[in-house]
C-alpha positions in Angstrom: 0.0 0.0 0.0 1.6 3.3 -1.0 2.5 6.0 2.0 0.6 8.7 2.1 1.8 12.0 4.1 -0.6 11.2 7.1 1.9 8.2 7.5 5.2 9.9 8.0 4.0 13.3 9.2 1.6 13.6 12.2 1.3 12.8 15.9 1.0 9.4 17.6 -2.4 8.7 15.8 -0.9 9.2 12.4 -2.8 12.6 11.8 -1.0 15.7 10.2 -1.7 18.3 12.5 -3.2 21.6 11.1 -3.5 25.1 12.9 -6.0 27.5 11.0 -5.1 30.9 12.4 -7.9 33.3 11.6 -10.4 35.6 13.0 -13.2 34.8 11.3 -15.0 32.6 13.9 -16.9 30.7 11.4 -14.8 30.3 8.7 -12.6 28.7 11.4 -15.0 26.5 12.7 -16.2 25.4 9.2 -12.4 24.4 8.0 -12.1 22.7 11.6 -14.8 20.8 10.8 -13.8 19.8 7.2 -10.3 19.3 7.8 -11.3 16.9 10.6 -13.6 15.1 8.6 -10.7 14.7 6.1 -8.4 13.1 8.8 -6.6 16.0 10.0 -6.1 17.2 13.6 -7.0 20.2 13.7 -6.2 23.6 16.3 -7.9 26.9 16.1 -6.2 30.5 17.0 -8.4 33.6 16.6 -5.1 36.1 15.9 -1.1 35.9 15.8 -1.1 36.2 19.3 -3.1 33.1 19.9 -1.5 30.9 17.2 2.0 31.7 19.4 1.0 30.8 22.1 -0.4 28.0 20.7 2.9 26.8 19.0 4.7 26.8 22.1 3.2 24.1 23.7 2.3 21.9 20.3 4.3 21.1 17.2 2.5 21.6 14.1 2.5 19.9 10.5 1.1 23.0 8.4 -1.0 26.1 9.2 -3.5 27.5 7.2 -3.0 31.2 7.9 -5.0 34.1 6.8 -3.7 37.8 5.8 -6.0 40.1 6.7 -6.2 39.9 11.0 -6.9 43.0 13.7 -3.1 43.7 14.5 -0.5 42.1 13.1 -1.3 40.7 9.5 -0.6 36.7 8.5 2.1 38.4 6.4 4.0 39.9 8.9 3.3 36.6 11.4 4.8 34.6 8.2 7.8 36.7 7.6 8.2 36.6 11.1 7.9 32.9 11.8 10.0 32.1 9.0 12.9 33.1 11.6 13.2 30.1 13.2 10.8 27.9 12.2 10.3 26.3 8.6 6.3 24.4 9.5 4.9 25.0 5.9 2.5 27.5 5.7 -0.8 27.8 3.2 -2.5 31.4 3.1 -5.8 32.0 3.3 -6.7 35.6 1.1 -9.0 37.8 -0.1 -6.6 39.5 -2.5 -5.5 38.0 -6.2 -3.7 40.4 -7.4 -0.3 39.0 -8.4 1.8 41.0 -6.5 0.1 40.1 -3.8 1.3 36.3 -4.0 4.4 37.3 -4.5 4.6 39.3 -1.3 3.5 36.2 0.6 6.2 33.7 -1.2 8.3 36.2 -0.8 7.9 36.0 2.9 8.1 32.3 3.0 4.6 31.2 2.3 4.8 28.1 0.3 1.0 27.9 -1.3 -1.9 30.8 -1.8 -5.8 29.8 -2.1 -8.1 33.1 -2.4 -11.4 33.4 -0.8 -14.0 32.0 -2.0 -12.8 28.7 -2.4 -14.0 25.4 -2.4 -13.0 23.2 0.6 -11.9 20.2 -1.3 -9.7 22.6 -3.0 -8.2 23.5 0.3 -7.5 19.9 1.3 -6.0 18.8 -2.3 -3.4 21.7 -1.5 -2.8 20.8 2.1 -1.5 17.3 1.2 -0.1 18.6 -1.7 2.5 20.7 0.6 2.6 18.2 3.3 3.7 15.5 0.3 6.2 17.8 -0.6 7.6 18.6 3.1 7.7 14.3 3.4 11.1 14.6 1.3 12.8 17.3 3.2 14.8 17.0 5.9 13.9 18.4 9.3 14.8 21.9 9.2 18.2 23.1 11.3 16.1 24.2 14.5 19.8 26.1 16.3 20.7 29.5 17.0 24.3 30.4 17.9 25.4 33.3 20.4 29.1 33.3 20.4 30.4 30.1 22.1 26.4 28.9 22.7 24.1 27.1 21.0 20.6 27.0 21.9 18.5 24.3 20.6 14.9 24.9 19.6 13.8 21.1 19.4 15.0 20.2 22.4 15.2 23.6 24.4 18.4 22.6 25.2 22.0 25.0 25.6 25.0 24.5 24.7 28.6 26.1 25.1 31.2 24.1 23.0 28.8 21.0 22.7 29.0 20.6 26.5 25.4 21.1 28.0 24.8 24.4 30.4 21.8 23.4 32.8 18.7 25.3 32.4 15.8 25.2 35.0 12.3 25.2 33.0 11.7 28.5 33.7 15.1 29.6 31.9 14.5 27.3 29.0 10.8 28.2 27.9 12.1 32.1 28.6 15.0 31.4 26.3 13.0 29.6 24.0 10.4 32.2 23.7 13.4 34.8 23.2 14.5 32.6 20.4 11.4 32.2 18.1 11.1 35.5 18.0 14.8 36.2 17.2 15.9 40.1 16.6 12.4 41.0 18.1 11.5 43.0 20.8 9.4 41.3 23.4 7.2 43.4 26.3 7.7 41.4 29.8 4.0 40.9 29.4 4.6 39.5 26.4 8.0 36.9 27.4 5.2 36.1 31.0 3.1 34.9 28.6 5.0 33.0 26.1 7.1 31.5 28.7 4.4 30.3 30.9 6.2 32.8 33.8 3.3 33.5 36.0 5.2 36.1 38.2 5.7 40.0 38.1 7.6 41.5 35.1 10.1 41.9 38.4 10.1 37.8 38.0 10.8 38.2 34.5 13.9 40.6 35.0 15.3 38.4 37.5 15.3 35.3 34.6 17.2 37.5 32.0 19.6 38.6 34.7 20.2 34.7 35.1 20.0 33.6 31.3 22.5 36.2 30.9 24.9 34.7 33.2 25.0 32.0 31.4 25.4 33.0 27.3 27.2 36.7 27.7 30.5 36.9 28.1 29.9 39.7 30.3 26.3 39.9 31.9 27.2 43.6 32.7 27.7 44.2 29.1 24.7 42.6 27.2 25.6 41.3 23.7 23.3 39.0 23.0 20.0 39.4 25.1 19.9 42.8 25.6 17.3 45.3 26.7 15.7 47.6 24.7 14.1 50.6 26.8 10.6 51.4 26.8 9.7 47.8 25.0 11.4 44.7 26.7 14.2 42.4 25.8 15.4 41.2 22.8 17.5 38.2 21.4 20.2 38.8 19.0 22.2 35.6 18.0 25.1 35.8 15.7 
């Protein structure tokens, strides 16, 4: 029997796992229910916001991601993702215009379907991309700062290849610093992402602790360093 990409990509069931990031709350519930019936798991998120927090707790297979949001737009949330994570990405739009496209692939989009379209449309293209991702090999998931390496997969650091312990708190903080690479992050923001239920105090004091431990000097912020009025950011090399 041939392979299909349900049997190499997916969870423990088997299922490719698909997050439909959009604020229409019916369209949303629609694809979820389509998608499922197609044998997809499926996860909402009503905004960028919501889809990040929701890829830091779950691994996805492909999202279906529209452009036009309240705040920041799928293209901006695409060009941004594209960072440090390669999941493949199919935009939702209500604009054909070539240029348009463009923008998007640009930006690391890897397939456009404009609204209207028809469902079966939208799953044909789905496993169309997820076929294509079955021959790649997993993306380099590693960001570098000086003598470190931080690991995204694993949430693991690194200084030489010998492994500097983290507690959990330090490692989501870090690893919320790091998908958002050359970004400034609010401490409401890094709380959230991080899963740091403290004060923004609480949040300063992990900085001042990851910083021990990937600066050369923790006085002299190269690499997470803080940028007044908005938060911290991450800069690897």
């Amino acid at each position: 029997m041939p392979m299909t990409p349900n049997d190499i990509i997916g969870d423990e069931t088997g299922q490719a796992h698909i997050l439909i990031v959009d604020d229409d709350r019916r369209l949303r519930e629609l694809l979820h229910r389509y998608l499922s019936e197609n044998g997809f798991r499926v996860t909402e998120a009503q905004d960028t916001t919501q889809a990040r927090a929701r890829m830091q707790g779950l691994d996805f297979d492909l999202l279906v991601l529209d452009v036009m949001m309240p705040g920041e737009s799928g293209l901006d949330f695409a060009s941004d993702l594209r960072r440090t994570n390669a999941v493949p990405i199919l935009m939702l739009t209500a604009m054909g215009e070539t240029e348009d496209r463009i923008n998007g692939l640009e930006r690391g989009v890897d397939d456009y379907l404009s609204k209207p379209f028809e469902p079966r449309e939208l799953v044909l293209r789905i496993r169309r991309i997820l076929s294509r991702a079955v021959a790649k090999p997993p993306p380099s998931r590693t960001l570098s700062f000086g003598d470190c390496q931080f690991d995204l997969n694993r949430q693991e650091l690194t200084r030489d290849g010998t492994l500097i312990r983290l507690t959990t708190t330090e490692a989501s903080l870090l690893n919320a610093l790091a998908r958002s690479a050359d970004v400034a992050l609010s401490r409401e923001t890094l709380s959230r992402m991080s899963g740091e239920t403290g004060s923004d105090r609480a949040i300063d004091v992990q900085v001042t602790r990851l910083r021990r431990k990937i600066e050369v000097d923790p006085k002299m912020p190269r690499y997470l360093c803080t940028v007044r009025g908005k938060g911290y950011i991450l800069r690897p090399d």
